[in-house]
N, C-alpha and C positions, 0 to 999 in steps of 0.2 A: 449533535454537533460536537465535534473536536478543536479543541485550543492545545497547543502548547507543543513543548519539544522534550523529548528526555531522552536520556543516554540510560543502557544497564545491556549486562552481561550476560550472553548466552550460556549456557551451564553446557554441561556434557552430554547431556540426550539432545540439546539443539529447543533447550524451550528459551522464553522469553517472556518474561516479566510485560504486563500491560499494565501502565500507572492507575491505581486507583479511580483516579478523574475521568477516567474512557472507559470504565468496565461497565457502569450503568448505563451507559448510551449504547456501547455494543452488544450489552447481553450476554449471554451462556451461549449461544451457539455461532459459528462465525463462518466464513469463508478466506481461507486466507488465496492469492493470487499472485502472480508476475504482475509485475507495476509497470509505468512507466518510467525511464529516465535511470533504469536499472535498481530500482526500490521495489518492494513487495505493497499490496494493497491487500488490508485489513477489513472487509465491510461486516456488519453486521447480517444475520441472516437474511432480516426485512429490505436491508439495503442492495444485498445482492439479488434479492430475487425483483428489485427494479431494474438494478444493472441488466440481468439476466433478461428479461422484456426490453429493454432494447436493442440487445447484441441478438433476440429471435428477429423483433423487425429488420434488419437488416437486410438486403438483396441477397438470399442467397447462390443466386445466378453472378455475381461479381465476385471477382477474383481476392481483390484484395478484402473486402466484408468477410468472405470464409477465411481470409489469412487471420484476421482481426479477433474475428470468434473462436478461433483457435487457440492465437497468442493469449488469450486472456484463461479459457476455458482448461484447455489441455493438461498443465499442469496446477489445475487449485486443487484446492482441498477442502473439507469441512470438517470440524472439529468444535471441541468445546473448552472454555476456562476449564481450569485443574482447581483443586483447591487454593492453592496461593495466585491463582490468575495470571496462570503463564498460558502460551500459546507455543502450542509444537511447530518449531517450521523444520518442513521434512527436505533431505539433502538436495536435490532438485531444486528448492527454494532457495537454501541456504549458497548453492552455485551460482542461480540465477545472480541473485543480489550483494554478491561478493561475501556476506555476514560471517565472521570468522570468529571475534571473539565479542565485543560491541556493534552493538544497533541503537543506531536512533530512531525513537517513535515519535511521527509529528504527526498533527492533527488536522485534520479540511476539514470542510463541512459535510462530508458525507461518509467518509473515512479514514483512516487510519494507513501512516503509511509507516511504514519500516525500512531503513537503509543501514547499510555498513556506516560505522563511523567516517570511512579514508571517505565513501562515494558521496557521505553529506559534507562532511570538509567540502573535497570538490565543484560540488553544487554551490553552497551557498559562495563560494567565494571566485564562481568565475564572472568573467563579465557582462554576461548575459542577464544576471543582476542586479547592474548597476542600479540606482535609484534609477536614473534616464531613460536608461532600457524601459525599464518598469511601468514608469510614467506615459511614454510612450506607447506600449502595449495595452495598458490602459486604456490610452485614448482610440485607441484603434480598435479595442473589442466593446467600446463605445457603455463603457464602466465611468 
């Protein structure tokens, strides 16, 4: 599991630092991906190769499932912590998710996600957040 939020600085090859606190949980080896909501998704090996078992179940005869296993699939990567525990995100990535010179890494319970600084400003402060919002969707995913 991932807690927390941290900002740090992409260098010049396009790495990024993973806090201490997330590297035991993810491991040496990773999968980075296209996210939703324009953020990148960080899984651990073991994590993506669940993800991966259920993006196979899928319909493959349906139109949008193939779109789905694409958008996820198409552009990841697989790679490993460096000595200092950065993670390469390769320019593809770095477009997708806006990431230019700061990333925010926050933490869900199954992964790791990485955003541009401006796209988590954005996020956390529209109103699709509100607490009410929130509370609300709560009660409707019956949490």
């Amino acid at each position: 599991m991932f807690l927390g939020e941290f900002t740090h600085s992409l260098d010049a090859k396009g790495r990024i630092i993973i806090p201490s606190k997330f590297r035991e949980s993810l491991g040496f080896e990773y999968v980075l991906t296209k996210g939703l909501d324009g953020c990148l998704f960080l899984f651990s090996k073991e994590e993506w190769l669940l993800f991966e078992e259920k993006l196979r179940m899928l319909p493959f005869a349906n139109k949008e499932a193939r779109a789905f296993v694409r958008f996820f699939t198409a552009g990841a990567t697989e790679g490993s912590l460096d000595k200092q525990g950065r993670v390469l995100i390769p320019q593809n990535l770095r477009e997708h998710s806006e990431i230019e010179e700061n990333g925010v890494i926050i933490g869900t319970p199954n992964r790791i996600e990485i955003w541009s600084e401006e796209n988590w400003d954005n996020y956390t402060n529209s109103e699709d957040l509100s607490y009410e919002k929130i509370a609300s969707q709560m009660e409707e995913l019956g949490f």
